[in-house]
C-alpha positions as CSV (number, residue, x, y, z in Angstrom):
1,X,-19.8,11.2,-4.1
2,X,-21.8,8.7,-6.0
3,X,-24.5,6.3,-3.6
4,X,-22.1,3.6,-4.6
5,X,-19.0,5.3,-3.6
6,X,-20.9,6.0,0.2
7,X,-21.9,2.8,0.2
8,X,-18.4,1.3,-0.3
9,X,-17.0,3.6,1.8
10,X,-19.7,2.7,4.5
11,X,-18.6,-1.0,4.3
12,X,-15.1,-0.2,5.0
13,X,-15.5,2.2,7.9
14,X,-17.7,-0.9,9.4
15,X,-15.3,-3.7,8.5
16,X,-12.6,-1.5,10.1
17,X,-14.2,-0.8,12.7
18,X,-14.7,-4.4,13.1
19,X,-11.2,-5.3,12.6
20,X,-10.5,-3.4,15.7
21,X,-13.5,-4.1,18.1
22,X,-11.9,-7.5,18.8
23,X,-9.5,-7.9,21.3
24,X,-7.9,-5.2,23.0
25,X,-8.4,-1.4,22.8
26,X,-6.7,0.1,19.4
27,X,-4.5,3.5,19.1
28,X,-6.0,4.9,15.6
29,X,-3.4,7.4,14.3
30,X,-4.3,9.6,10.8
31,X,-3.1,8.5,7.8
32,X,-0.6,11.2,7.9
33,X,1.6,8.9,9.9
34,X,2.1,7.0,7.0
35,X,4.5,9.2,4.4
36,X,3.6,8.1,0.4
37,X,7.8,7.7,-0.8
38,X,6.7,6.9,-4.4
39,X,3.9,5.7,-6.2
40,X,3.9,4.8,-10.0
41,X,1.8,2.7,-12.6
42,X,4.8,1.5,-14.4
43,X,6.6,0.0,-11.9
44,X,9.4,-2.8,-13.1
45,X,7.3,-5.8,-11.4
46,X,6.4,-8.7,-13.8
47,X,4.9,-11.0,-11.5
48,X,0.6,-11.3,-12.1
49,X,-0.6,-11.3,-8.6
50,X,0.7,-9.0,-6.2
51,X,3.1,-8.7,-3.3
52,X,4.2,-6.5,-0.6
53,X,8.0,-6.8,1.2
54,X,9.3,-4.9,4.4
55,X,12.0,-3.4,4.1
56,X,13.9,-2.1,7.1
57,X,17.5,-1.3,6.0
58,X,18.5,1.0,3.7
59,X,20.6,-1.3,1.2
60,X,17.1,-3.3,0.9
61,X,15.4,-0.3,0.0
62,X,17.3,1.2,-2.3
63,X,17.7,-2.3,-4.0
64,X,14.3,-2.1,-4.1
65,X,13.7,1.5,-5.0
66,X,16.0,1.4,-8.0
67,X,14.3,-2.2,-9.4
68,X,10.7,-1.0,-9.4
69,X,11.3,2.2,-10.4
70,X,14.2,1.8,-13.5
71,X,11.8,2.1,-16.7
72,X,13.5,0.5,-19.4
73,X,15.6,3.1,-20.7
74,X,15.8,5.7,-17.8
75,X,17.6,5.3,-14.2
76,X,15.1,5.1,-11.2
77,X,15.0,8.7,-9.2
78,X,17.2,9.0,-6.5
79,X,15.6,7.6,-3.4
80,X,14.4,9.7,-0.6
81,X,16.6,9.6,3.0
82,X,14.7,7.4,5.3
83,X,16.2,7.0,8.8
84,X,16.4,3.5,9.1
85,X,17.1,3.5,12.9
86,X,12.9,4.4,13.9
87,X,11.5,4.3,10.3
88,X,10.7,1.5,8.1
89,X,9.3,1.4,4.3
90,X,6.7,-0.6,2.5
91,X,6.3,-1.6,-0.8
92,X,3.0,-2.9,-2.5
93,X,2.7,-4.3,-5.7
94,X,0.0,-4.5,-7.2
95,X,1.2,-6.9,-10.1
96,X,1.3,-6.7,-13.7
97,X,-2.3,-5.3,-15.3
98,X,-3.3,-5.3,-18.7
99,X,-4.8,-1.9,-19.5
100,X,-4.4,1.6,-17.9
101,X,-6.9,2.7,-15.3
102,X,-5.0,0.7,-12.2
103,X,-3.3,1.8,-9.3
104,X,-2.9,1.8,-5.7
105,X,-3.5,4.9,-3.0
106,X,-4.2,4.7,0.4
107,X,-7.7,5.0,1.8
108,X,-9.4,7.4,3.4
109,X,-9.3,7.3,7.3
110,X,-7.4,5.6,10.0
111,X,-4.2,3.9,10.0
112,X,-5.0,1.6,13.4
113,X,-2.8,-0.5,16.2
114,X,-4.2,-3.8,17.9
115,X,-1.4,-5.0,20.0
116,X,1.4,-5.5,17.7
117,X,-0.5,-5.2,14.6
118,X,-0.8,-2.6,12.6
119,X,-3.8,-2.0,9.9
120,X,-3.4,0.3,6.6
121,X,-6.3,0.2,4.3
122,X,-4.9,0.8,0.4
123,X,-7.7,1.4,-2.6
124,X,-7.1,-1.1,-5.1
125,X,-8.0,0.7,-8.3
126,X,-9.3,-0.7,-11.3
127,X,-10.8,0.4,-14.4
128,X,-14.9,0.4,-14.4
129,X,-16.3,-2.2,-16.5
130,X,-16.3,-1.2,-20.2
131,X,-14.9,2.2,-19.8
132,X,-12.0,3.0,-22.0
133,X,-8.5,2.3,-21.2
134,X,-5.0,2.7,-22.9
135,X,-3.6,-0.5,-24.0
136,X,-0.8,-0.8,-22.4
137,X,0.5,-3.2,-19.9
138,X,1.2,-1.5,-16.1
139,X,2.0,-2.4,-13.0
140,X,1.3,-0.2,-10.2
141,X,3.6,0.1,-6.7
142,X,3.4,2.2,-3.5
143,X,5.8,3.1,-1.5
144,X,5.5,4.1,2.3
145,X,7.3,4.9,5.1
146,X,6.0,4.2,8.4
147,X,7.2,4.2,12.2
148,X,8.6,0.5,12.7
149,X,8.7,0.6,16.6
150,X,4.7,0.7,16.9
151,X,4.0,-3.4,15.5
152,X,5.9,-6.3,15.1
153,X,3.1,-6.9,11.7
154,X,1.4,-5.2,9.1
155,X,-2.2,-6.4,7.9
156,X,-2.8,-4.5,4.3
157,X,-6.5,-4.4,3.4
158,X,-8.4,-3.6,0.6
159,X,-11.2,-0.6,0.0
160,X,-13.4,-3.9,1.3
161,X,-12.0,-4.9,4.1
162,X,-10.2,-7.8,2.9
163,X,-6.3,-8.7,3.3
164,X,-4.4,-8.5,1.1
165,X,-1.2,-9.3,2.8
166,X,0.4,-9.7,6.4
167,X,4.3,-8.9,6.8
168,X,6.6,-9.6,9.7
169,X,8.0,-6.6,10.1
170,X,11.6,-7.0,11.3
């Protein structure tokens, strides 16, 4: 691991850990309790910036499921069986990028509870300056299933800390 990479990941370990030292004592629970559904560079999402939805029903999802993931000519995979009665799904888009070398993944470490609020750390990957890329245009999207009884919201943050978006989750 580079002395950047420690660094960075040094920064977020603090700014997490100072997301939860506010407040009331935080559950952490691994990352493990968070189950990667799908996650593609080419998902069907045109939109520049980014988004993330909730979704908590299964006509939702696989609404969802079959939009991002139909590539032109071929059908979106069959979705996996999520059971919507204690498990919820979320899906981040990154938005549309010009070049290869993007993508999402979930960060190292903790998935972590405040009260109702729930805090998932994603790595935001991007090409490093003037390295070479495939022209192409992509658009990156996770999906992730998670337990929906243990927050009413969701914070997503960055590798750095910062949020990227807050969902109602409902």
């Amino acid at each position: 691991m580079s002395r950047i990479s420690i660094l960075r990941y040094s920064m977020l370990t603090a700014a997490l850990a100072g997301l939860f030292a506010c407040g009331s004592p935080t559950s952490e629970r691994s990352v493990s309790d968070v189950t990667i559904l799908a996650n593609n560079f080419r998902c069907a999402f045109p939109e520049k910036t980014g988004k993330a939805v909730w979704l908590s029903d299964e006509k939702d999802f696989a609404a969802t499921w079959n939009q991002a993931l139909s590539g032109g000519l071929n059908a979106a995979p069959e979705p996996p069986e999520v059971d919507f009665t204690r498990i919820g799904v979320v899906a981040v888009f990154m938005g549309q990028r010009p070049t290869g070398g993007y993508g999402l993944a979930l960060e190292p470490g903790l998935l972590g509870f405040e009260k109702d609020l729930a805090v998932l750390a994603l790595r935001y990957q991007s090409p490093l300056q003037g390295a070479m890329t495939t022209q192409v245009i992509t658009s990156p999207c996770l999906f992730m299933s998670l337990d929906k009884q243990d927050a009413s919201r969701l914070r997503i943050v960055d590798q750095e800390g910062r949020e990227r978006h807050l969902l109602e989750l409902r």
